[in-house]
FITILUM-602158 format. One record per residue (C-alpha): residue in three letters; x, y, z. Coordinates in steps of 0.05 Angstrom, whole numbers, padded with zeros to 5 digits, always signed. Example, Ala and Ser with C-alpha at 12.3 -4.5 7.8 and 13.67 -1.06 7.14 Angstrom:
// FITILUM-602158
ALA+00246-00090+00156/SER+00273-00021+00143/
***
This chain:
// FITILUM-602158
UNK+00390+00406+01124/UNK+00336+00356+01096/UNK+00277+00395+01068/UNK+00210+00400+01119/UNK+00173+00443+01076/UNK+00097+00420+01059/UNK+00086+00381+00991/UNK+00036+00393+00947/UNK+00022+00331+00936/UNK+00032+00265+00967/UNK+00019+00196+00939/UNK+00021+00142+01003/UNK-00006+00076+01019/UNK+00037+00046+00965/UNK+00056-00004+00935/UNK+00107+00044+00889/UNK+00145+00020+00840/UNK+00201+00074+00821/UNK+00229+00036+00759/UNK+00304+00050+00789/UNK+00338-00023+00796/UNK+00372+00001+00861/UNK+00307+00018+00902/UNK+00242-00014+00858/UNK+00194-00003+00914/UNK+00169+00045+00955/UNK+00100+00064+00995/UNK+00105+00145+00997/UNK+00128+00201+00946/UNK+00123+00276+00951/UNK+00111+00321+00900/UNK+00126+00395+00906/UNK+00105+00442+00841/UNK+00129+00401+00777/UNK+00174+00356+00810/UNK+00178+00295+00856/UNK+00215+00320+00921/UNK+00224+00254+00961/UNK+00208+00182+00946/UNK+00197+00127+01009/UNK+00169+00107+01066/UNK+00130+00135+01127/UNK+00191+00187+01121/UNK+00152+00214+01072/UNK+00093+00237+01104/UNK+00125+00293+01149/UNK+00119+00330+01077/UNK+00043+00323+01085/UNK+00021+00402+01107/UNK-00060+00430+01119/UNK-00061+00450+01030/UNK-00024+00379+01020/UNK-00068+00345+00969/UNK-00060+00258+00997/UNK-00072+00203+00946/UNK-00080+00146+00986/UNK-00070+00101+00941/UNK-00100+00042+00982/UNK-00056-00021+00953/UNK-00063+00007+00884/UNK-00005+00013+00850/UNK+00047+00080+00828/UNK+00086+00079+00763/UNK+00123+00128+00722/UNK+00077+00159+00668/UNK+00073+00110+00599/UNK+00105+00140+00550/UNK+00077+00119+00477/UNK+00144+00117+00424/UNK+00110+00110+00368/UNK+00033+00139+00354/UNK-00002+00186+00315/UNK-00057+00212+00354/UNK-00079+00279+00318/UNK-00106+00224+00260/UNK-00140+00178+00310/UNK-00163+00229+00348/UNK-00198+00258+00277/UNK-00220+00178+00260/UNK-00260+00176+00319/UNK-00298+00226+00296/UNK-00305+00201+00220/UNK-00330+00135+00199/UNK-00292+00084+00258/UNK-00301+00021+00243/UNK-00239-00010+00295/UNK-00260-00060+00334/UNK-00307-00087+00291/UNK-00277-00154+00254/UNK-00340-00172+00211/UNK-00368-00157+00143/UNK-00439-00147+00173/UNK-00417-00102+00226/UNK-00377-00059+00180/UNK-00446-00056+00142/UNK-00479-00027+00194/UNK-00437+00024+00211/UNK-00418+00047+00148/UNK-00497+00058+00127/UNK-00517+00100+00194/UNK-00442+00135+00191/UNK-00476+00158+00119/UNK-00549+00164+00141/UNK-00531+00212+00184/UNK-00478+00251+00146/UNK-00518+00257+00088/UNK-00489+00335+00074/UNK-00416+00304+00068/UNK-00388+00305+00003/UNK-00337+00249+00022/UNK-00347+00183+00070/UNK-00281+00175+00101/UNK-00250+00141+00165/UNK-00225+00066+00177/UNK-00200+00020+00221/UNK-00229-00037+00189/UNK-00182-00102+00193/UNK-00152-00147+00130/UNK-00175-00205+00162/UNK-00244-00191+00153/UNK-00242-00205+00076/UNK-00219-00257+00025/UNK-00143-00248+00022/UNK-00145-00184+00058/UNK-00181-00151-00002/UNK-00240-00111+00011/UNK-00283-00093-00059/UNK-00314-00032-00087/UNK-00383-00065-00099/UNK-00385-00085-00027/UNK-00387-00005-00009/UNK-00426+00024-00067/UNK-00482-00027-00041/UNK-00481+00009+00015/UNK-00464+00085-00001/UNK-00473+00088-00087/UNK-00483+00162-00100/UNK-00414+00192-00064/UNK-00339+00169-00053/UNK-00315+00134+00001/UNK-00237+00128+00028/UNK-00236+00078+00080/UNK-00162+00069+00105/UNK-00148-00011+00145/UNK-00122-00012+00209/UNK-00050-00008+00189/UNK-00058+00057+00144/UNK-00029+00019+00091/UNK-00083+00015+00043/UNK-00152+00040+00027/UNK-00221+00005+00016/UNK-00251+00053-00040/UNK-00315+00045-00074/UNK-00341+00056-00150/UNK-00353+00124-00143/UNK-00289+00151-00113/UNK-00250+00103-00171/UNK-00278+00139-00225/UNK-00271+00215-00195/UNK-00188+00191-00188/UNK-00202+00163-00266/UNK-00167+00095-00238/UNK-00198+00038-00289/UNK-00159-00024-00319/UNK-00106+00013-00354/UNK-00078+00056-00302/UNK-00005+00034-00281/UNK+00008+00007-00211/UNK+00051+00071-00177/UNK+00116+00060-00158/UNK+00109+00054-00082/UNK+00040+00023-00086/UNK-00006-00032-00124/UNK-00078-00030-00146/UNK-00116-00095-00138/UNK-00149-00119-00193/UNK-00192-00176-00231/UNK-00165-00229-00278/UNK-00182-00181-00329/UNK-00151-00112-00304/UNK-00215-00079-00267/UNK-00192-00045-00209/UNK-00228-00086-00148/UNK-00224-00030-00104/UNK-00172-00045-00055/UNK-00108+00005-00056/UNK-00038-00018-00024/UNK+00003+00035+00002/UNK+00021+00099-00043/UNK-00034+00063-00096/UNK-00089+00096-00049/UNK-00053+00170-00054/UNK-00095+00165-00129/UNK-00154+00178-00086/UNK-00137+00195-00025/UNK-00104+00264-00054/UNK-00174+00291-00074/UNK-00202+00284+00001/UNK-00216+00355+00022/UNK-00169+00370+00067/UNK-00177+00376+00144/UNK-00178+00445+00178/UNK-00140+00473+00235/UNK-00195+00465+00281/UNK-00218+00396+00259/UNK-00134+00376+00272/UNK-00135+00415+00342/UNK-00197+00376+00359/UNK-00170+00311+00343/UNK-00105+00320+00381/UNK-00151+00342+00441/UNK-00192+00284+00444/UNK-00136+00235+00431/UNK-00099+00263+00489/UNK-00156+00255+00530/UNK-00165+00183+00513/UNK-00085+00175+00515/UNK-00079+00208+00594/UNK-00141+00168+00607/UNK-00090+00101+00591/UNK-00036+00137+00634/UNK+00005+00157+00579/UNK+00034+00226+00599/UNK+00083+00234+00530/UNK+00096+00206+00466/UNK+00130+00215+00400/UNK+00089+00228+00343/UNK+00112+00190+00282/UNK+00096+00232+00230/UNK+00090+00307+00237/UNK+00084+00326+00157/UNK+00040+00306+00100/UNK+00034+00249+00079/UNK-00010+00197+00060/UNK-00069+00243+00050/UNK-00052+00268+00121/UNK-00047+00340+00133/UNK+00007+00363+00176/UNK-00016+00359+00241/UNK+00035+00404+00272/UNK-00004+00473+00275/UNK-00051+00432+00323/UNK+00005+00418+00357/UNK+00037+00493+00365/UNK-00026+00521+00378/UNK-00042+00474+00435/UNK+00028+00482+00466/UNK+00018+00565+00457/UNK-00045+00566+00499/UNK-00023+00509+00549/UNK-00079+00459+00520/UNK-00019+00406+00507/UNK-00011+00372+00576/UNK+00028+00318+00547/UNK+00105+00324+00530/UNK+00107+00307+00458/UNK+00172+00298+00413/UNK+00154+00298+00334/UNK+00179+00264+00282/UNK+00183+00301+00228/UNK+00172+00265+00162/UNK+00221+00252+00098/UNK+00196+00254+00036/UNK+00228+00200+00005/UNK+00207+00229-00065/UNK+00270+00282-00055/UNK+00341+00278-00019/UNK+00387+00324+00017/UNK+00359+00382-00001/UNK+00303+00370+00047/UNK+00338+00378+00107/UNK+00349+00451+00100/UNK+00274+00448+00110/UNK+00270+00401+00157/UNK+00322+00448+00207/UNK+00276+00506+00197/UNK+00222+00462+00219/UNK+00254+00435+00282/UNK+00268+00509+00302/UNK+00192+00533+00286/UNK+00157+00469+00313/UNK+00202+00472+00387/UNK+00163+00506+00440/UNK+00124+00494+00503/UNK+00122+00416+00514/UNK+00131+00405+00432/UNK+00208+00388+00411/UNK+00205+00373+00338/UNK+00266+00341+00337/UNK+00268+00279+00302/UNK+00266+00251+00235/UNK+00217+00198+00213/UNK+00242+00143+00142/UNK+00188+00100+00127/UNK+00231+00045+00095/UNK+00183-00008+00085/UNK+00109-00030+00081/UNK+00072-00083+00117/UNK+00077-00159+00110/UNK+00001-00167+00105/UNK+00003-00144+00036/UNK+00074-00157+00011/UNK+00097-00092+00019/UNK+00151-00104+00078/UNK+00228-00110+00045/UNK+00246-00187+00056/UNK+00324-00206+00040/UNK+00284-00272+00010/UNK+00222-00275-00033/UNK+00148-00274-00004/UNK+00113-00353-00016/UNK+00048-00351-00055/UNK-00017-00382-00042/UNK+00019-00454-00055/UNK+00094-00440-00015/UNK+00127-00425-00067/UNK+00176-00365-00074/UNK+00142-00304-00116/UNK+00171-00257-00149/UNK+00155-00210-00093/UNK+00208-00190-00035/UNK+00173-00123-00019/UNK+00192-00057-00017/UNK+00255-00009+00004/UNK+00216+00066-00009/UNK+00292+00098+00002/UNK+00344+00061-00040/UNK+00389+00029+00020/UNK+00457+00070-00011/UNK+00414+00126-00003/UNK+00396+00118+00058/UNK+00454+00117+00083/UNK+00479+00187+00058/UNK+00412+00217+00090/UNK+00413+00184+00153/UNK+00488+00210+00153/UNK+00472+00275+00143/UNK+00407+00276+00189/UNK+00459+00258+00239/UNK+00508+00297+00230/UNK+00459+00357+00243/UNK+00432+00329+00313/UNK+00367+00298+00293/UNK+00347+00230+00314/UNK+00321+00186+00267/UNK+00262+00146+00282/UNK+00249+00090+00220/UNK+00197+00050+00199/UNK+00227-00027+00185/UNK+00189-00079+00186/UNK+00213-00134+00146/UNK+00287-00160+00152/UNK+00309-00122+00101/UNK+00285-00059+00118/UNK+00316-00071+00193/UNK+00385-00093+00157/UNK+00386-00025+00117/UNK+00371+00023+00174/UNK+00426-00011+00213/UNK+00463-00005+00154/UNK+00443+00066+00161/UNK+00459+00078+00225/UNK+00525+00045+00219/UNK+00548+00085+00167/UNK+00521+00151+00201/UNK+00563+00128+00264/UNK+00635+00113+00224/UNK+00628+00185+00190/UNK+00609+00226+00256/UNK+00631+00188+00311/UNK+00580+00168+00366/UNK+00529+00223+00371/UNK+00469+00226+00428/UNK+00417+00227+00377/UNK+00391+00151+00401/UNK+00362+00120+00332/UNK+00312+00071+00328/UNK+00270+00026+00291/UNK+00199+00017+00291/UNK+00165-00047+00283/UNK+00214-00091+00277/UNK+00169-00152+00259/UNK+00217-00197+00222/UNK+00291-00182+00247/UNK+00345-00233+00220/UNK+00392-00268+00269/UNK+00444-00238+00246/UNK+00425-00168+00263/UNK+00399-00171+00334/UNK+00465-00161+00364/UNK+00476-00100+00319/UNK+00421-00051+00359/UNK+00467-00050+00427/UNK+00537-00048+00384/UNK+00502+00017+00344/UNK+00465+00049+00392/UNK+00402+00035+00364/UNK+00337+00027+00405/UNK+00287-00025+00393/UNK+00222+00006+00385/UNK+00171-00046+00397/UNK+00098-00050+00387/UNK+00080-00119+00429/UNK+00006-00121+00413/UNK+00027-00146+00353/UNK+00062-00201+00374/UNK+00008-00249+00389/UNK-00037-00305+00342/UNK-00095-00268+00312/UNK-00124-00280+00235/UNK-00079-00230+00214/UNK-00027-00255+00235/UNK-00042-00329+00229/UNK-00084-00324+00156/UNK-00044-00268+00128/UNK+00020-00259+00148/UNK+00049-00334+00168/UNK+00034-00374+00101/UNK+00071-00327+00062/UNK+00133-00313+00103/UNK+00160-00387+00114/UNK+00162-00431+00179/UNK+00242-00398+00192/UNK+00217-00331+00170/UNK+00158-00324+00213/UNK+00201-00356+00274/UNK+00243-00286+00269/UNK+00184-00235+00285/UNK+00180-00187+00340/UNK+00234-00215+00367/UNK+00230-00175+00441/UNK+00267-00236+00486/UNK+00324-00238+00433/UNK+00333-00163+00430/UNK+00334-00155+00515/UNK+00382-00215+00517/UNK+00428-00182+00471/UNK+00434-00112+00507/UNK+00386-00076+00471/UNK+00348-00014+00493/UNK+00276-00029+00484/UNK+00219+00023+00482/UNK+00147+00011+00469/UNK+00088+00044+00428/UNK+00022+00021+00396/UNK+00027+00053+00322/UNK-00055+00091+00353/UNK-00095+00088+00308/UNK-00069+00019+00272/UNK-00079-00010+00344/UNK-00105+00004+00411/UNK-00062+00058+00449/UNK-00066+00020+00518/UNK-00005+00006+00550/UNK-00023-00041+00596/UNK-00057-00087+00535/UNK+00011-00074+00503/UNK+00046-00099+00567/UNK+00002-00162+00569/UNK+00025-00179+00505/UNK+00092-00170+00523/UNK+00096-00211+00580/UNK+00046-00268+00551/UNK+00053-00273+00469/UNK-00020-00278+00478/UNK-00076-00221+00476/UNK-00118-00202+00537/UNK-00172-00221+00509/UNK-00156-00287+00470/UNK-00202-00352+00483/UNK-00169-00407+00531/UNK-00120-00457+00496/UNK-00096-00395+00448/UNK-00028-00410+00431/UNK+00032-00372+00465/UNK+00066-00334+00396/UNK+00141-00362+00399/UNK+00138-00359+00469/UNK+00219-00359+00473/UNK+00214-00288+00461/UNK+00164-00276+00517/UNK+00199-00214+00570/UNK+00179-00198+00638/UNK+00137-00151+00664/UNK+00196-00106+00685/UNK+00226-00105+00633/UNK+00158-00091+00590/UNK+00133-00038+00639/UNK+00214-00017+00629/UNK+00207-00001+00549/UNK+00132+00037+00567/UNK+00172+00073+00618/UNK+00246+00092+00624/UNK+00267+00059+00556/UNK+00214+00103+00515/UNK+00233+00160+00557/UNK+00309+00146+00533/UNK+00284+00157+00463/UNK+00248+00208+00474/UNK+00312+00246+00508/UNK+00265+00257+00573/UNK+00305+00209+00616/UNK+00336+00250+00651/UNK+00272+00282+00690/UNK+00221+00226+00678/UNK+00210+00150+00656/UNK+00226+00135+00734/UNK+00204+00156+00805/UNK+00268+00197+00841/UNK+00271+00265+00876/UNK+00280+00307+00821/UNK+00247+00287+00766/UNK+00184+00311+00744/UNK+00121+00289+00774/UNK+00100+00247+00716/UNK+00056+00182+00751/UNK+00001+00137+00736/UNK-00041+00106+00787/UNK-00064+00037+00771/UNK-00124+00001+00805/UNK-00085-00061+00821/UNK-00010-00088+00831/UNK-00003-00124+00769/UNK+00057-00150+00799/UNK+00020-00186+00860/UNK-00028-00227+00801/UNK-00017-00280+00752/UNK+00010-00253+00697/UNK-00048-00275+00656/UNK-00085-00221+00688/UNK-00036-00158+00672/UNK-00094-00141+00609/UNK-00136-00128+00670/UNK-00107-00079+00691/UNK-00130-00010+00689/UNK-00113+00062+00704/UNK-00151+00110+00741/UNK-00109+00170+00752/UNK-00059+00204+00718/UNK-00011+00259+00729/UNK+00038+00308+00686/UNK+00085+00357+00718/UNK+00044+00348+00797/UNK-00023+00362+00753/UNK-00086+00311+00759/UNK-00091+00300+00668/UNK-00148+00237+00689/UNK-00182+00211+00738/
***
């Protein structure tokens, strides 16, 4: 007998597009409680009862909720409230905003915040004297847009004692003068010297962070992501009590997996930990069920682990191919045993190396325990060599992709380009390859290091060029351009898959849970030129309006 009961809710006017390869479209679906009860046509509409609530949705367009794979919204939810200085690009404008961020927080004992972008300075490298000019009488931590380093001024050097004969740490690099002076610039676990006296956040200033970056994030139409680093590091404090609390009192609308992070100054003996954690940190719409390995840095500062060397200012080969934080043998026994337990891995590799070792990894993990369902994958991804694109689909491993990246900007074209090679920086972000090849791709933006908007992600995606960019930009190795399927596919279903939620969302079926964006447009009906102009304007989790 079919069902005739009344929906809830029922979304009609279409277009829909379900995401399913046997039935893309469709103009009606019914929701009933959590879950979609019928998806098509003017079928459909029989569901619709006196207390039905009707989105018409007029032309606009239904989609599967965007899932984020890879974002850490408790911080950027806490940087919008500090000293945010993203989406500026210019020395003057960082001025400003710096000064009245201090003006009128003249009772803090710290500045802190970021966003700020390496292409705004000489060689990426911020200095000291530019800050205390501006704030000379208290420290200031200023992380870049990639969390990678920190922008530091006179003040908060001295308080850390860092002057010209303190040793580079091992995972990290002060910048300095000719003559030793510490410049004030810190690469990677260089600003943990400062960065470990910050006071530390509390549990209400980490609940209201993740609040207001899940209202920005449903406001995009992202209705779950995986939070890359539930732990501490990096003068982060573990965000997870935000996270527990929120799910205890129902405040967490969005379905969030964590990542729960290695510290790659210890081994095995972690994990005992780590189990405990994934039981504790499992409740409500929380699964703390994954592990995160940061294997690399970033290629803007030489951090990223290259198989070759990095070419100085002239193009020739340094003496500098990066860094592996986990010693690749290593790697492979914790991976192994990470495995062998049921968690998924989710790692950081960003340079060709780093990608080569977590394969490596994963490979190993896979020999000792057989194929397992705990869906690896790697993060970033921005230089992958030739020779290991066809390893993701023979391992299992999922491409995790963040395609705003993948576009000409200064960063890219002042910082990161001169200093891999011509055949180096032909490898990056290599989406097209990867798809061609039988990989699972998913998608994510890395929030706060860059914008959490899907649909600018998408753009990207589909173009190799950013939404915004000025005519005559040039496509970025266009060959490796998708569609916009197969992008909204990796925001969708194939972040869903890593996320283990396929099953009930990442598409639009009877039976899965009522996860859906509304858009204001059919992105498919335009020139894909105009997919950046795009926007949402309703969202749903579980049948419930989140936005809009």
């Amino acid at each position: 007998m079919p069902d005739t009961a009344s929906a809830d809710l029922v979304f009609t006017g279409g277009p829909v597009h379900t995401g399913s390869p046997a039935r893309s479209r469709a103009t009606s679906v019914a929701v009933r409680g959590e879950r979609i009860v019928a998806v098509g046509h003017d079928e459909v509409r029989e569901l619709i009862g006196p207390d039905t609530d009707v989105v018409d949705l007029a032309g606009k367009l239904l989609i599967p909720g965007f899932q984020d794979a890879h974002a850490h919204p408790v911080g950027g939810g806490m940087e919008l409230g500090q000293c945010d200085l993203s989406g500026e690009t210019t020395l003057a404008g960082y001025r400003e905003r710096i000064s009245v961020y201090a003006r009128e927080h003249a009772d803090a004992e710290w500045i802190t915040g970021g966003g700020w972008s390496m292409e705004s300075f000489p060689g990426g490298l911020p200095t000291a004297a530019e800050l205390d000019a501006l704030v000379p009488d208290r420290p200031v931590y200023l992380v870049n847009r990639d969390h990678h380093g920190a922008w530091v001024n006179s003040v908060a050097l001295r308080r850390a004692g860092i002057d010209a004969g303190t040793p580079d740490p091992s995972d990290g690099r002060i910048e300095r003068a000719a003559d030793g002076t510490p410049t004030g610039m810190l690469q990677e676990g260089a600003a943990n010297l400062v960065g470990r006296l910050l006071p530390p956040s509390t549990r209400e200033e980490r609940i209201a962070g993740l609040l207001r970056a899940q209202e920005l994030m449903h406001s995009l139409g992202i209705t779950a992501w995986q939070d890359a680093l539930l732990g501490s590091h990096a003068n982060l404090t573990d965000p997870t009590d935000a996270y527990l609390a929120c799910a205890d009192d129902g405040r967490l609308t969005a379905r969030v997996v964590g990542a729960l992070w290695w510290d790659r100054a210890r081994g095995t003996e972690q994990i005992e930990e780590l189990l405990a954690r994934r039981a504790a940190g499992t409740r409500g719409r929380l699964r703390s069920t994954t592990v995160k390995i940061m294997q690399d840095g970033v290629a803007e500062n030489g951090t990223a682990a290259m198989l070759g060397p990095y070419l100085d200012g002239c193009g020739c080969a340094s003496d500098n191919s990066g860094i592996s934080f986990v010693p690749p043998e290593d790697l492979k026994k914790y991976v192994t045993e990470l495995d062998a337990h049921g968690f998924q891995v989710h790692f950081h590799a960003l340079g060709d190396r780093a990608v080569r070792e977590a394969l490596d990894a994963v490979e190993a993990a896979r020999r000792a325990n057989g194929w397992t369902d705990t869906r690896p994958h790697l993060a970033h991804l921005q230089v992958v060599h030739p020779d290991d694109i066809g390893r993701f689909r023979a391992l299992g491993a999922s491409a995790n992709m963040q395609p705003l990246w993948a576009a000409h900007e200064p960063q890219m074209d002042d910082l990161t380009i001169p200093f891999l090679g011509a055949e180096r920086a032909g490898w990056q972000y290599p989406f097209g390859a990867l798809l061609r090849s039988g990989a699972t791709l998913a998608a994510g933006s890395d929030w706060p290091v860059s914008s959490p908007d899907p649909l600018e992600g998408i753009h990207v995606a589909v173009n190799r060029v950013l939404a915004d960019a000025a005519a005559g930009t040039p496509v970025f190795l266009p060959e490796q351009r998708i569609g916009l399927t197969d992008a909204l596919t990796a925001y969708t279903a194939g972040s869903a898959y890593v996320n283990h939620l396929d099953t009930e969302t990442g598409t639009i079926a009877a039976g899965c849970l009522a996860d859906l964006v509304v858009l204001d447009r059919d992105p498919f009906a335009g020139p894909a030129e105009e997919i950046g102009t795009t926007k949402v304007t309703q969202t749903f989790v579980g049948g419930q309006r989140v936005f809009g």
